[in-house]
BASE-106198 format. One record per residue (C-alpha): residue number from 1; residue in three letters; x, y, z. Coordinates in steps of 0.001 Angstrom, whole numbers, plus 500000, padded with zeros to 6 digits. Layout:
<recs>
<NUM; 'ala'; <X; Y; Z>>
...
</recs>
This chain:
<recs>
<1; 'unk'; <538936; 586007; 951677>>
<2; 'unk'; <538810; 583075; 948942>>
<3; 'unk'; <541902; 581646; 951132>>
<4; 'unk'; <544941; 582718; 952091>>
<5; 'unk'; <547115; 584684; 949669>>
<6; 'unk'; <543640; 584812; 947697>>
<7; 'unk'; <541610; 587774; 946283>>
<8; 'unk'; <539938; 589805; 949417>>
<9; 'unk'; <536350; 590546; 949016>>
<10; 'unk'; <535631; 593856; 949987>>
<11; 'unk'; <531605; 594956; 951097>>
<12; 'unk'; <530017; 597568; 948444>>
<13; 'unk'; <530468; 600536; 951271>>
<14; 'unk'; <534572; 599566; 951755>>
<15; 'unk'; <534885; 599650; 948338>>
<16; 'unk'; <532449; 602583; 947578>>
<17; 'unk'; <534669; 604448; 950069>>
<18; 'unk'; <538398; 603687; 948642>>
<19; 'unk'; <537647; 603940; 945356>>
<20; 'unk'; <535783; 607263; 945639>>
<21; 'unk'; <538676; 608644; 947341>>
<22; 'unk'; <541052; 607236; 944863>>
<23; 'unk'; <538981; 609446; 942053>>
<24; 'unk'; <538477; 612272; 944383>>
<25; 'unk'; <542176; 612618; 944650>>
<26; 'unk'; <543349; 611674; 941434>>
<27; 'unk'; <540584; 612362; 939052>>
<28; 'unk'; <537297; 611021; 937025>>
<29; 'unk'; <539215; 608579; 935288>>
<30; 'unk'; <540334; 606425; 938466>>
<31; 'unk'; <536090; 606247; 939394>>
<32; 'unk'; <534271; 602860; 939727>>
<33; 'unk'; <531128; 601795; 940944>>
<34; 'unk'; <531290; 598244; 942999>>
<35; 'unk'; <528291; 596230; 942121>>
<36; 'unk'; <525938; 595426; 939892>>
<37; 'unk'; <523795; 598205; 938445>>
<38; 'unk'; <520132; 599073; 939576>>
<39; 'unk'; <517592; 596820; 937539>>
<40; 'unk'; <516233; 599804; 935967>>
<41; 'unk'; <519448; 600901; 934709>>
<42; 'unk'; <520547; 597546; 934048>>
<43; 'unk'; <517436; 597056; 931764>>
<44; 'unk'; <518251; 599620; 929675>>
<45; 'unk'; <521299; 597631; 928412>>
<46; 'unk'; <523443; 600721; 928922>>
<47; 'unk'; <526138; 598495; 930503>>
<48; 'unk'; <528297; 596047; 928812>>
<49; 'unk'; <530092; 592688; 929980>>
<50; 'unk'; <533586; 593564; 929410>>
<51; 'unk'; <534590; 589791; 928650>>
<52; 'unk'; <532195; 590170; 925973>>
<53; 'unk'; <534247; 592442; 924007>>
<54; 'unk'; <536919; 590025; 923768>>
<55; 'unk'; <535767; 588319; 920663>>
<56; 'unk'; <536192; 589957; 917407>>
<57; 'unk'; <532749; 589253; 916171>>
<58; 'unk'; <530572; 590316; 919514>>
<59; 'unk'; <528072; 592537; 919279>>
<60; 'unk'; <528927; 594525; 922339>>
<61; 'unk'; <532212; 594987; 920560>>
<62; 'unk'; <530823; 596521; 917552>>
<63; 'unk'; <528935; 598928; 920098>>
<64; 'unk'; <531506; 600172; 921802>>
<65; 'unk'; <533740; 600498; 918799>>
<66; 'unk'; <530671; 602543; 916878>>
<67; 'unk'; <529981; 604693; 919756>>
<68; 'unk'; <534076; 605530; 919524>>
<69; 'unk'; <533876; 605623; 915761>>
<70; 'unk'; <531044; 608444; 915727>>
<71; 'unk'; <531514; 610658; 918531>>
<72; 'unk'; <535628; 610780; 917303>>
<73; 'unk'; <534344; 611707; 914285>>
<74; 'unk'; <537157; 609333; 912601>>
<75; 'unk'; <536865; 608109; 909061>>
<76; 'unk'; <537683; 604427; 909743>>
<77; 'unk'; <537056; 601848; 911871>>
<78; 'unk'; <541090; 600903; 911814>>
<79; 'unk'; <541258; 604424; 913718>>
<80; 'unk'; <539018; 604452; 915656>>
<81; 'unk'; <540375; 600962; 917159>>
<82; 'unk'; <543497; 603100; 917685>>
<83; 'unk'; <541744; 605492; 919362>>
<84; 'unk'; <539626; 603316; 921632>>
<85; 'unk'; <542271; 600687; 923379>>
<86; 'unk'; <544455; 603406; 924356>>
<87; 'unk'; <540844; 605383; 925965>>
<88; 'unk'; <539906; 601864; 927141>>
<89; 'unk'; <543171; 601041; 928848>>
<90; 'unk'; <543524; 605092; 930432>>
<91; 'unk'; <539470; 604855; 932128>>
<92; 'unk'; <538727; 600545; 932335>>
<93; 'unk'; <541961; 599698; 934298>>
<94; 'unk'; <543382; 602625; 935326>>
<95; 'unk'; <542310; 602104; 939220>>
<96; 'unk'; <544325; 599009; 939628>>
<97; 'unk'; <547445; 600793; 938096>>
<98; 'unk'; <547397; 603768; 939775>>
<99; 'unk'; <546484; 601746; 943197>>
<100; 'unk'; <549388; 598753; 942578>>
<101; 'unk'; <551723; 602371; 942233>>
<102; 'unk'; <550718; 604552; 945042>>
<103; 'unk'; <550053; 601109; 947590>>
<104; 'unk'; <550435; 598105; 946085>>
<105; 'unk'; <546737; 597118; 945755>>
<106; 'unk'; <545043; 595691; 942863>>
<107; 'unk'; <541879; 595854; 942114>>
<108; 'unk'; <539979; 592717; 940541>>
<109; 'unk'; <540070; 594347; 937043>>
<110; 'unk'; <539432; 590933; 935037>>
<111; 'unk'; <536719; 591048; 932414>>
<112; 'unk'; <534277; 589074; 934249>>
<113; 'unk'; <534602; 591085; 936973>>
<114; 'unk'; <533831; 594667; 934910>>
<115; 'unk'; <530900; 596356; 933270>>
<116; 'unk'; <531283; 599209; 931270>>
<117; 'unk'; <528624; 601970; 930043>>
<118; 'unk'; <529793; 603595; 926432>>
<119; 'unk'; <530180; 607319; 926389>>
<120; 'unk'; <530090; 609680; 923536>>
<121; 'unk'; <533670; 609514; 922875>>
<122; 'unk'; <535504; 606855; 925172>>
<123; 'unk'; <533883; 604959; 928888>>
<124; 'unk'; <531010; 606972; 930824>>
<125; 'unk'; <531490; 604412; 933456>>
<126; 'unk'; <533054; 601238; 934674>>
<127; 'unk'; <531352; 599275; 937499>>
<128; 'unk'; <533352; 596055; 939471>>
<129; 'unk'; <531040; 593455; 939490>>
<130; 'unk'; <531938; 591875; 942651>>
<131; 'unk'; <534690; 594434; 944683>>
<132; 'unk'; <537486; 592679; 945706>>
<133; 'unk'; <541444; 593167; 945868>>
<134; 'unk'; <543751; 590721; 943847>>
<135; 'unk'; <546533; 591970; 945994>>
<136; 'unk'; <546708; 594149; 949047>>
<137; 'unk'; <549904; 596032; 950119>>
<138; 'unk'; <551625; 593207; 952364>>
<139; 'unk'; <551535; 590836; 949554>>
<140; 'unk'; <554772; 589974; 948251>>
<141; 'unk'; <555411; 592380; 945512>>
<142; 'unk'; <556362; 589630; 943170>>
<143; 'unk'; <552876; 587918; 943160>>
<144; 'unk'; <551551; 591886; 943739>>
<145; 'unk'; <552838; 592768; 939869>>
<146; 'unk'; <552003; 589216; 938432>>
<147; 'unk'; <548622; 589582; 939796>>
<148; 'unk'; <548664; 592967; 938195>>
<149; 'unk'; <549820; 591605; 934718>>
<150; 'unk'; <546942; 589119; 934912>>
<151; 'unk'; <543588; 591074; 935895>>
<152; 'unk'; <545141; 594432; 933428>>
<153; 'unk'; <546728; 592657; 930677>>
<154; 'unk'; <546885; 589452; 930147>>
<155; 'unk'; <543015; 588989; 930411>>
<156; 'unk'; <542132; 591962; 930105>>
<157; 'unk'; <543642; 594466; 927409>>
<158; 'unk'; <545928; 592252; 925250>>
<159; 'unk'; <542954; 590278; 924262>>
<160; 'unk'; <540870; 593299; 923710>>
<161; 'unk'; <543773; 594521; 921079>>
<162; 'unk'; <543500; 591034; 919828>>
<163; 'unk'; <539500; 591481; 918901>>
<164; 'unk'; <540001; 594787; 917940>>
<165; 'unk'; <542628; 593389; 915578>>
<166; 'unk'; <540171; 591068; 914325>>
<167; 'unk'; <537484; 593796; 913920>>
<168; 'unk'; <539150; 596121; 912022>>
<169; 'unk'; <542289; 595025; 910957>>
<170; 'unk'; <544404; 597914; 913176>>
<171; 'unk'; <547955; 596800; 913518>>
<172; 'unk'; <549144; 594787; 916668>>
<173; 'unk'; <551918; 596710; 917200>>
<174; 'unk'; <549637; 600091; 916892>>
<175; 'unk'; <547160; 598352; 919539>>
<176; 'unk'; <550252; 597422; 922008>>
<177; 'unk'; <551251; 601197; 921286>>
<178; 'unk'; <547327; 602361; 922712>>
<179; 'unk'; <547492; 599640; 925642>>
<180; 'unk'; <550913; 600837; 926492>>
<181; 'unk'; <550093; 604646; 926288>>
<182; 'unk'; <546620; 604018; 928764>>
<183; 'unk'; <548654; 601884; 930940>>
<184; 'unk'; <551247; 605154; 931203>>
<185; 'unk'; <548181; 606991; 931248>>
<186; 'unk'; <546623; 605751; 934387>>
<187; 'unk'; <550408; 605365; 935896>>
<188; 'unk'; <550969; 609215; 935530>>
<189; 'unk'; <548453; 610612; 938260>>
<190; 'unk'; <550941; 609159; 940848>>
<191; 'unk'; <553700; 612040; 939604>>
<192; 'unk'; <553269; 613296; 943189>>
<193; 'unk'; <555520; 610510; 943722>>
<194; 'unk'; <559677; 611393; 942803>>
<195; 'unk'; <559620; 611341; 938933>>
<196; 'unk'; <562428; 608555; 939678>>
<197; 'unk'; <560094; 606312; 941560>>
<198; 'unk'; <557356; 606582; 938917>>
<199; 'unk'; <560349; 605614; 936253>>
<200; 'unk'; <560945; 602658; 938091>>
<201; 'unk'; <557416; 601645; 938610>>
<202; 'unk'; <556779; 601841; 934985>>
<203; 'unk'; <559688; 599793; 934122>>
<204; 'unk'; <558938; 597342; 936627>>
<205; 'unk'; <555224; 596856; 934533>>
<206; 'unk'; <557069; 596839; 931578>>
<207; 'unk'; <560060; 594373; 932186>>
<208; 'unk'; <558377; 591491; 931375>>
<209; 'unk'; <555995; 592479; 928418>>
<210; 'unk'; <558226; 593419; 925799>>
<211; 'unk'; <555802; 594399; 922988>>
<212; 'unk'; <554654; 597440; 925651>>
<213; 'unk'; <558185; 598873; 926102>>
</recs>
């Protein structure tokens, strides 16, 4: 633990373990990798810094948003913005929404904390740089969703919609559209749960953050 009430660092196997039976029960998009990649792999630059895509003018921005732009085969780069935060938000952060739904864990989702490898069309793979919950299920489910606001959205995706706004001049209110749709996404796997439940769960994310609703 960094203290009490603090994130909980979790050893690679732990983690390997819970998150492979998250994605084993709930599908490929819920599957990350805790720790840094092999050298070998890591020198092949496949992965990329996710806080690095925050700025409008990174490279590893323009990367991700050409591999999107060419294998969806769309005709501009405003679409293929569109196209990407709503893929990004469904694969990048899906874990820690399904897991804050079914158990009230999150997952340290912040963009220091994630790699991600390109893929054809959308994320081959997501690795957690250092595994570790923000909140576990006895945390009070106030700080549980405000931690989940904060490591999904607040420095994650809404300043990824911000560079991609930058990039290719897609429309805010388009980009909140694609956040809010891979945030529903990555929500939707827990529709074992009663279809009331999951309607409460999304409008508890929701509540505060308007521009999703």
């Amino acid at each position: 633990m960094t203290g009490e009430g603090g994130p909980a660092e979790l050893d690679e196997l732990t983690a390997l373990c819970a998150l492979t039976d998250l994605a084993a029960a709930y599908g490929p998009r819920y599957h990350m990798l805790p720790g840094e990649p092999p050298p070998a792999e890591a020198a092949t630059g496949a992965w990329l810094p996710a806080d690095r895509l925050l700025s409008a003018d990174s490279a590893e921005l323009e990367r991700l948003l050409s591999a999107e732009w060419q294998g969806s085969g769309h005709r501009t780069g405003h679409a293929a913005a569109l196209t990407l935060i709503a893929v990004y938000a469904g694969r990048v952060t899906a874990a820690a929404m399904l897991d804050w739904a079914l158990d009230g864990r999150v997952w340290d989702v912040r963009p220091w904390n994630v790699l991600v490898r390109p893929g054809g069309h959308g994320i081959a793979g997501v690795r957690l740089r250092t595994p570790r919950l923000l909140a576990a299920p006895a945390a009070d489910p106030a700080g549980t969703l405000s931690a989940l606001h904060e490591a999904v959205l607040d420095s994650h995706l809404l300043p990824l919609a911000t560079a991609l706004r930058g990039a290719t001049r897609a429309g805010m209110r388009q980009l909140h559209g694609g956040v809010a749709h891979g945030c529903a996404t990555a929500l939707s796997a827990a529709a074992a749960r009663p279809p009331r439940e999951l309607a409460r769960r999304w409008a508890e994310f929701v509540g505060p953050r308007p521009e999703l609703a």
